[in-house]
C-alpha positions in Angstrom: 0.0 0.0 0.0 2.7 2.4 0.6 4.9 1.5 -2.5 1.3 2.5 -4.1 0.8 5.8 -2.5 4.6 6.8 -3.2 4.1 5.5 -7.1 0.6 7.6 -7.2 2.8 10.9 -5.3 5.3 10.4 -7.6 3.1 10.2 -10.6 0.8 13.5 -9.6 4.3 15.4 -9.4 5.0 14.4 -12.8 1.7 15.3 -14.2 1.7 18.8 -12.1 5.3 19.4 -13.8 4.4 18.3 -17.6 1.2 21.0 -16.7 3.7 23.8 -16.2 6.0 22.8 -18.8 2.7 22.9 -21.6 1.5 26.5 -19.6 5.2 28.1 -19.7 5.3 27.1 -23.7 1.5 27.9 -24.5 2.8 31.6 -23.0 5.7 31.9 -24.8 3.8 32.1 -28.6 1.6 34.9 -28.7 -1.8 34.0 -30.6 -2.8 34.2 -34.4 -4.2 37.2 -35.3 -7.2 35.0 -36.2 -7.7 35.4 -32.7 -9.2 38.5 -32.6 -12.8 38.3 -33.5 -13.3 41.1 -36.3 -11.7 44.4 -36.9 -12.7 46.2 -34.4 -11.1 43.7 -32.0 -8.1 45.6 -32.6 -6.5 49.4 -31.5 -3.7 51.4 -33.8 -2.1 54.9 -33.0 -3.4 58.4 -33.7 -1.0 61.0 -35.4 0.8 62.1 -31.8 1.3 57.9 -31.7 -1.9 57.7 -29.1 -3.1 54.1 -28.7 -6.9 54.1 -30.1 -9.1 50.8 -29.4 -10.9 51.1 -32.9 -13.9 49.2 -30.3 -15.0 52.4 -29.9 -16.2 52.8 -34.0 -18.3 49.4 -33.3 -21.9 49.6 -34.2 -21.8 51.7 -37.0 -20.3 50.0 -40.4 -16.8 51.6 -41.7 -15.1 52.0 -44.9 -10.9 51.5 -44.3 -8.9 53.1 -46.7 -5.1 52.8 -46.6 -4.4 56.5 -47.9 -1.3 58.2 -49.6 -0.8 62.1 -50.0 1.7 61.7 -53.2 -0.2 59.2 -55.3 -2.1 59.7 -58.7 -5.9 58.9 -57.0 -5.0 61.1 -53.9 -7.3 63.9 -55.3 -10.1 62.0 -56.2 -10.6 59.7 -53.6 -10.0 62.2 -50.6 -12.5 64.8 -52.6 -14.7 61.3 -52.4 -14.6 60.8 -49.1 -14.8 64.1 -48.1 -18.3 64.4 -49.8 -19.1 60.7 -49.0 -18.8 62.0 -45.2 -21.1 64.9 -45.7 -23.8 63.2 -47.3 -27.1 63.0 -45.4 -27.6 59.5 -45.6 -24.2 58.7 -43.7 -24.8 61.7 -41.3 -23.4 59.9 -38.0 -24.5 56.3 -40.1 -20.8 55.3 -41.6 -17.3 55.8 -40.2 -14.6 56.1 -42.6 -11.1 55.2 -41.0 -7.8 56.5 -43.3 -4.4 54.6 -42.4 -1.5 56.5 -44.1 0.7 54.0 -46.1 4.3 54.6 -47.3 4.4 51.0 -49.1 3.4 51.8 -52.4 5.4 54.1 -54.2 6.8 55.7 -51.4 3.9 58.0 -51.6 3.2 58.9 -47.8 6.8 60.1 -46.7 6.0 62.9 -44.5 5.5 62.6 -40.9 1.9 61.6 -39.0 1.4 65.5 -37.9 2.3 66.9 -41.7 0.4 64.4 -43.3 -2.8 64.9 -40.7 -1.9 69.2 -41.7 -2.4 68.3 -45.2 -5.6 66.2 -45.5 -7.2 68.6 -43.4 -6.3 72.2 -45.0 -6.3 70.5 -48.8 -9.4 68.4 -48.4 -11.0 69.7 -45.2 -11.0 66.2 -43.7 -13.1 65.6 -40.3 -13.1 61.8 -40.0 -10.3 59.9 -38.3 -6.9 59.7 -39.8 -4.4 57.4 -37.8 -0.6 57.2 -38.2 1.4 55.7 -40.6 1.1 51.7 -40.7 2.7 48.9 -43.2 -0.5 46.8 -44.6 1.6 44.7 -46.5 4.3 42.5 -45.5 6.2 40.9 -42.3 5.3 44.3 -40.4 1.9 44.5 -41.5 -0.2 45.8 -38.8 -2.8 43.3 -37.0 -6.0 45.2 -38.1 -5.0 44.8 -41.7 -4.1 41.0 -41.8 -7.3 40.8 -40.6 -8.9 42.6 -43.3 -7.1 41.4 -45.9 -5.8 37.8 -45.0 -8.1 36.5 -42.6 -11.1 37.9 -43.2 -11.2 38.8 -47.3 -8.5 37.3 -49.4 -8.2 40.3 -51.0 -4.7 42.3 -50.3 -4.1 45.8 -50.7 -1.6 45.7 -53.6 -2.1 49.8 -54.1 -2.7 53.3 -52.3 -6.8 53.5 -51.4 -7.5 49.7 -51.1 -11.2 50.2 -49.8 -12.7 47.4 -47.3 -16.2 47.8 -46.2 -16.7 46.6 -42.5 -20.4 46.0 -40.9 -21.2 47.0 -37.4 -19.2 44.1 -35.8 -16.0 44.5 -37.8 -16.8 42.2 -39.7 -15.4 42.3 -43.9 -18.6 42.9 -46.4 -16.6 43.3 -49.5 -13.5 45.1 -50.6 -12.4 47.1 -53.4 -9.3 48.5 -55.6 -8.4 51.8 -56.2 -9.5 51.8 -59.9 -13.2 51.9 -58.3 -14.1 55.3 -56.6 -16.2 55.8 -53.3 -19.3 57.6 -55.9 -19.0 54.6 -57.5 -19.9 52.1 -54.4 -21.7 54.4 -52.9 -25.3 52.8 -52.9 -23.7 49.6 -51.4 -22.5 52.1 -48.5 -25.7 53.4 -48.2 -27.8 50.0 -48.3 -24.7 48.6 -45.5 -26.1 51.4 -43.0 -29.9 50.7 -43.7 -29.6 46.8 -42.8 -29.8 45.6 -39.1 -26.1 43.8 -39.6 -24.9 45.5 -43.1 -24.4 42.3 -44.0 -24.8 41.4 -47.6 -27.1 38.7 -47.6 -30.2 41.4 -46.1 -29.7 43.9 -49.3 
């Protein structure tokens, strides 16, 4: 009986120690960014490098859009979203969320504050603009291989790469520069007037 007891002590030791082995190596990998639930999941800096929990945009759809100040569809698409933002139907309905990229072209090489200056005296931008990011590539930020790895398929491969979130981060659809905001903008509208935004309720 004792040799037992001793064998069974000697047995729960081993377990409790293969238990912190498995704990100690489970810490040491951090998890997927599949992880995180949908976009808003996630946070990214302002301009002054200010961490911002994009949770606070959840409820309302959003259209991303990885933005450039030196690129040729700079002029167009901010003038887009600039009047997409003033339109009554996405009055407080649709938040549109601009990550300055310096990947393609070099075409964002100014600093967060200049680039922020710009948008705003140029195109008289009022919705969020957040500092620079990668969205491409070993650095990509988190937010953005969930957009464009995890949850669409579809990767930025240019300057305004436009993905279309519902109210729980979640992708709709995406789209390529070569298509302008006035050109989606019905599917914008019809995301904000469905319970989800999904696309199965148009």
């Amino acid at each position: 009986m004792a040799a037992y007891t001793t064998r069974r002590s000697t047995c729960q030791k081993h377990l409790r120690f293969l238990c912190t082995i498995f704990v100690v190596i489970a810490s040491t990998f951090p998890a997927p960014v599949s992880a995180a639930y949908d976009f808003y999941s996630f946070s990214a800096d302002d301009p002054r490098g200010v961490e911002v929990s994009l949770n606070v945009f959840r409820g309302k759809p959003a259209l991303v859009v990885n933005v450039a100040s030196e690129c040729g569809y700079t002029e167009g698409h901010y003038e887009d979203l600039v009047w997409l933002s003033k339109q009554p139907e996405m009055n407080e309905r649709l938040h549109i969320l601009a990550f300055p990229c310096n990947q393609f072209g070099q075409q964002e090489p100014a600093s967060n504050q200049e680039i922020l200056d710009f948008v705003q005296k140029t195109y008289g931008v009022t919705f969020p603009v957040f500092g620079k990011i990668d969205v491409i590539g070993k650095y990509a930020h988190p937010a953005y291989i969930y957009l464009s790895t995890d949850a669409s398929g579809k990767q930025p491969t240019w300057n305004f790469w436009k993905y279309l979130v519902d109210r729980q981060g979640r992708v709709i659809d995406a789209w390529e520069p070569t298509t302008s905001v006035r050109e989606i903008y019905d599917f914008l509208v019809a995301a904000t007037q469905t319970r989800s935004g999904r696309r199965d309720e148009f």
